[in-house]
N, C-alpha and C positions, 0 to 999 in steps of 0.2 A: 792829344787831338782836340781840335775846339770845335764845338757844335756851331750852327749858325741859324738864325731864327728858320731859314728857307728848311733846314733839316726834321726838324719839328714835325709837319708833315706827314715824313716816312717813319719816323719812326713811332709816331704816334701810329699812322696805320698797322705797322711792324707789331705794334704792341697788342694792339687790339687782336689783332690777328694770335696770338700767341694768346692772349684770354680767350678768346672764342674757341681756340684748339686745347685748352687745360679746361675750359667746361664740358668741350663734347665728350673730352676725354671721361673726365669724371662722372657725367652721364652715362657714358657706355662704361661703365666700369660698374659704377651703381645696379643699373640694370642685368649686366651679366651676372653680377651676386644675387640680385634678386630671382632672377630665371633660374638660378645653379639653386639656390634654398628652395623656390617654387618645387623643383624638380626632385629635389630631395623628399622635400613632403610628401610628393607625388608619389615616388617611389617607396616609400616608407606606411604610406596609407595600403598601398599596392600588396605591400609584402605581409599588412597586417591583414586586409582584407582574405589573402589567398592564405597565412594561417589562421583564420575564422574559418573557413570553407570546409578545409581539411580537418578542421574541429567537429565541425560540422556532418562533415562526411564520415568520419569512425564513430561521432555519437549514434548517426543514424544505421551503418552496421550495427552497432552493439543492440541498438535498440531491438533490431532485426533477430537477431541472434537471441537476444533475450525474448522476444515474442515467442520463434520457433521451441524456446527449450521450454519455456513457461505454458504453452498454449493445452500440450495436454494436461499439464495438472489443472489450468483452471476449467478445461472442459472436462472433466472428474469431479470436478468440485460441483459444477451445476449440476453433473450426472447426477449423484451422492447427493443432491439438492440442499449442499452445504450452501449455496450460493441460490438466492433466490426467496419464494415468499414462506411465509410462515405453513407447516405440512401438518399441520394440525392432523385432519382425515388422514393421512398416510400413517401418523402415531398410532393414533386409534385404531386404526387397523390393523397394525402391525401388533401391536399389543394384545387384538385378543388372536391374534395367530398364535402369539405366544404363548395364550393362555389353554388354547386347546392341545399344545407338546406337552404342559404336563410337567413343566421343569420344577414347578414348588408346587406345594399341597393348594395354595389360592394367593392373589394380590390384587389389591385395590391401589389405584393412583389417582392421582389429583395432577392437572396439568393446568397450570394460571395463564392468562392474557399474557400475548408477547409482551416485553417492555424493551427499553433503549438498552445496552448497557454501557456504562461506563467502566473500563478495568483503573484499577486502582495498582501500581502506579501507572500513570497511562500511555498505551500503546500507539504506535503510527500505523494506521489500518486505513492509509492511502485513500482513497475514492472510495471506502466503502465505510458501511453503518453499521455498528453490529446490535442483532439481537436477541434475547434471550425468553426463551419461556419454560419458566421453573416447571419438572415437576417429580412431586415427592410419591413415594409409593410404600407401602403398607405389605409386608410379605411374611406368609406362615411356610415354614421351611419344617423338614423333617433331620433336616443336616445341613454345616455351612457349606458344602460343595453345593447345595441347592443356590446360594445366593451367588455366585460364582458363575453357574452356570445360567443366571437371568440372562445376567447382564450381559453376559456373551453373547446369548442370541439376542438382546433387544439391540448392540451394536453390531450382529451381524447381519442382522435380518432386517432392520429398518433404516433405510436411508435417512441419514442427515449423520450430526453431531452430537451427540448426548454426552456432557459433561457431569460425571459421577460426582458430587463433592464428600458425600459421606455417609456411613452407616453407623446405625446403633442398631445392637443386636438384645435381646433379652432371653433367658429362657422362659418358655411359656408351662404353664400348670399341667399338668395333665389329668385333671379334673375340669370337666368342661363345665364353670360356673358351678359347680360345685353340685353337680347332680349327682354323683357317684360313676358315670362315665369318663374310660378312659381316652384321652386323645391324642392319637398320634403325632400330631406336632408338637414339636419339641421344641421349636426358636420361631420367636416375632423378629424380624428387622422394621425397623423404619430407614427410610435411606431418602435425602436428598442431592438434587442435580439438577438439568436443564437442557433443550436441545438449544443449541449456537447458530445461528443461521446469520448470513453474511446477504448485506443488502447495499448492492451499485446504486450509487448514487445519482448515476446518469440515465439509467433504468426507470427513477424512479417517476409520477407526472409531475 
């Protein structure tokens, strides 16, 4: 079949016509991949967002539940005024209650200025500060169930934390300085330790 110049024309429109239809095409083809990946993302951010939510949502039971199981011990702990300022006065006081029961023949204590502590190796004590105030005590005992029985009542009878770390016990003369008097007490302890006291941070000014 022979072309003829007059054909040209058509077929050139022909043509054109067939490129203008293989680029829309190609456009909407482009674009629908595009919209279909869009929608993917879309859908995918969707499914991440809604398991964050739900992440979300059992941390905050838990935390709930953790509140509910924890809340009386740590409102025990203020009670006990484990948690809170330094009870100085309440030692003191508790101390000579103790000293009118009568549990050892006499004791002297020495209790120092709270300080920071650090434990060694060191602990994760959350939102709070811990502190310490040393104090060492001097006891005439007639027998060891006497030192046994201090400290029983000074952790029973006085709120907070007293941390025992240790005793040295001696036997004592029973020549009182050497007058020819005999004395009933039979063992010196020295013993030291420290009340613990736990201090929120957010509490704090």
């Amino acid at each position: 079949m022979k072309l003829s110049k007059s054909d040209f024309p058509v077929l050139r429109t022909g043509i054109m016509a067939m490129c203008v239809s293989s680029l829309v095409s190609i456009a909407l083809l482009y674009a629908s991949n595009e919209y279909a990946n869009k929608a993917n993302r879309e859908l995918q951010s969707a499914r991440n967002m809604s398991i964050d939510a739900h992440r979300r949502l059992a941390s905050a039971h838990e935390d709930r539940e953790n509140m509910s199981i924890y809340a009386d011990e740590y409102g025990l702990l203020i009670k006990n005024k484990i948690i809170g300022d330094d009870q100085r006065l309440d030692w003191i006081e508790g101390l000579e209650d103790i000293r009118q029961m009568n549990l050892v023949t006499g004791f002297r204590y020495h209790i120092a200025p709270q300080q920071n502590y650090d434990p060694k190796p060191p602990l994760g004590t959350g939102n709070f500060d811990i502190h310490y105030s040393e104090a060492k005590f001097q006891l005439d005992l007639l027998h060891e169930a006497q030192l046994v029985d201090f400290f029983t009542a000074l952790r029973n009878r006085i709120k907070g934390w007293y941390h025992l770390e240790g005793c040295s016990v001696q036997r004592s003369s029973t020549d009182e300085g050497g007058t020819g008097k005999t004395s009933a007490i039979q063992l010196k302890a020295e013993c030291t330790g420290g009340w613990i006291t736990l201090k929120n941070r957010n509490t704090q000014p």
